[in-house]
Each structure stands twice: as structure tokens, then as C-alpha cells.
ROMARKOL-771010 format. One record per residue (C-alpha): residue in one letter; x, y negated, z negated. Coordinates in nm, 4 decimals. Layout:
ROMARKOL-771010
{r 'A',{X,Y,Z}} ...
***
This chain:
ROMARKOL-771010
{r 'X',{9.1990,-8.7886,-8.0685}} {r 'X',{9.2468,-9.1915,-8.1773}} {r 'X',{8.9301,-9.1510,-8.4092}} {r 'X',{9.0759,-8.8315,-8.5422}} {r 'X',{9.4195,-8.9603,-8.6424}} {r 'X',{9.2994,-9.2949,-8.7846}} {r 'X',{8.9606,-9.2495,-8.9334}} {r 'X',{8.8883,-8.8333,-8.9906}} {r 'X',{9.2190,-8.7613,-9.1552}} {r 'X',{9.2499,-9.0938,-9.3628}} {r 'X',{8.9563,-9.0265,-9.5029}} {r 'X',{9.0346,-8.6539,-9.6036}} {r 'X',{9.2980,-8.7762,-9.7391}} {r 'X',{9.1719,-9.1043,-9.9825}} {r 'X',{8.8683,-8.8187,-10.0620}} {r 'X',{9.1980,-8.5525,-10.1648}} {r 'X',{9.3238,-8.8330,-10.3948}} {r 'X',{9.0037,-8.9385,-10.5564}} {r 'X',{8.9043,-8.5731,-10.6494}} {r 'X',{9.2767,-8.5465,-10.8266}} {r 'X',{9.1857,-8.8683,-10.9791}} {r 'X',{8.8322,-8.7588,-11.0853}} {r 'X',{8.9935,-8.5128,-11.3067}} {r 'X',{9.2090,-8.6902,-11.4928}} {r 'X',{8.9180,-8.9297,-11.5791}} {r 'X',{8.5475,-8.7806,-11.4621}} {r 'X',{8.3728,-9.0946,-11.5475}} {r 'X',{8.5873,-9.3405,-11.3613}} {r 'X',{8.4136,-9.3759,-11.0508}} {r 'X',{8.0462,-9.3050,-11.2087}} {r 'X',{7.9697,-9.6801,-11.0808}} {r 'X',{7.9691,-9.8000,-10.7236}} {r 'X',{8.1865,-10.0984,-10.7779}} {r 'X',{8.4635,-9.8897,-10.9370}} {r 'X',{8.4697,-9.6574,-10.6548}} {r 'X',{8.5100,-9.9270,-10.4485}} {r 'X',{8.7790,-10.1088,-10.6336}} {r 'X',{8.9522,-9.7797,-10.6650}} {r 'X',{8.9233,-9.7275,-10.2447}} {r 'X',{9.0705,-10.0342,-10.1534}} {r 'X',{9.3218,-10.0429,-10.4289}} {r 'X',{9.4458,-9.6906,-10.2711}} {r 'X',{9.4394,-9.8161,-9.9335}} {r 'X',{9.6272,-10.1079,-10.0012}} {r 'X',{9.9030,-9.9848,-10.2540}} {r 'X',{9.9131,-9.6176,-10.1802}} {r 'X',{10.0985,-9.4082,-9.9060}} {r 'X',{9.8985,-9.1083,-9.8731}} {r 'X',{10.0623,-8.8188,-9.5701}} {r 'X',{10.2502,-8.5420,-9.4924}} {r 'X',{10.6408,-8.5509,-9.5196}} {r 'X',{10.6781,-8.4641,-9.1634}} {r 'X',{10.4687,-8.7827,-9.0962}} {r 'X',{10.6530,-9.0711,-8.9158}} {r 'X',{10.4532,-9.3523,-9.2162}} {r 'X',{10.5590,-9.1543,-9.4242}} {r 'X',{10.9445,-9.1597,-9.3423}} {r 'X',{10.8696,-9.5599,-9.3173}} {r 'X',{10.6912,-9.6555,-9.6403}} {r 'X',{11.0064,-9.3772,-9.8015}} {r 'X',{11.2882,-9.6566,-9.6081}} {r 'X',{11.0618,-9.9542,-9.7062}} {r 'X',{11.0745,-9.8668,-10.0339}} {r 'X',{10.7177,-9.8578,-10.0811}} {r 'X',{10.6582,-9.7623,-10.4716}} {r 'X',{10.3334,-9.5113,-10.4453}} {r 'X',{10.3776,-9.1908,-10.2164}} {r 'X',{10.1857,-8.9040,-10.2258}} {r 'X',{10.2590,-8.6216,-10.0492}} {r 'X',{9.9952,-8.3307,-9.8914}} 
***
């Protein structure tokens, strides 16, 4: 259930925002590198969950400038 939480449904999730990203720009992540960049970027600066989530509710206290909501 731990490798469901943590790895399946991040991933759905960062693969969800990249595909809304692809079509505001469908040659951005043509090269490897600027997939890549684009990943980590995400992961690092980008709160990506349901409302009802409990990191959610967190990064919304914390302030945390880049939400987006599923």
C-alpha cells in the first residue's frame, strides 16, 4: 500500500501535469534533458493532490505558491 501512495500515484500525477503542459507547448519536452529539468522542477516547486489530501491542506497553510488540484 506504501509503494502505492508514494510512488504509483505520484507518478500519475507528475504524468497528469506534463500532458496539460504538453499542450500548451508540444515541443517542450521533445529532448531528454528538458523532460528532466521539467520533472524535478515540478517535484520540487509544485504541490500536485487532491483537496481532501492532508499535503495538500499543508502546502495551502504553508503558503506554498504552486497548487494544483485533481
Amino acid at each position: 500500500m506504501d509503494l502505492l501512495k508514494k510512488v504509483v500515484s505520484a507518478a500519475v500525477r507528475m504524468s497528469l501535469k506534463l500532458h496539460q503542459d504538453h499542450f500548451m507547448c508540444p515541443d517542450e519536452y521533445d529532448d531528454h534533458a528538458a523532460l528532466y529539468d521539467a520533472i524535478t522542477y515540478n517535484d520540487k516547486h509544485l504541490v500536485i493532490s487532491h483537496e481532501g489530501d492532508p499535503a495538500w491542506r499543508s502546502a495551502v497553510l504553508a503558503g506554498t505558491p504552486a497548487l494544483l488540484a485533481l
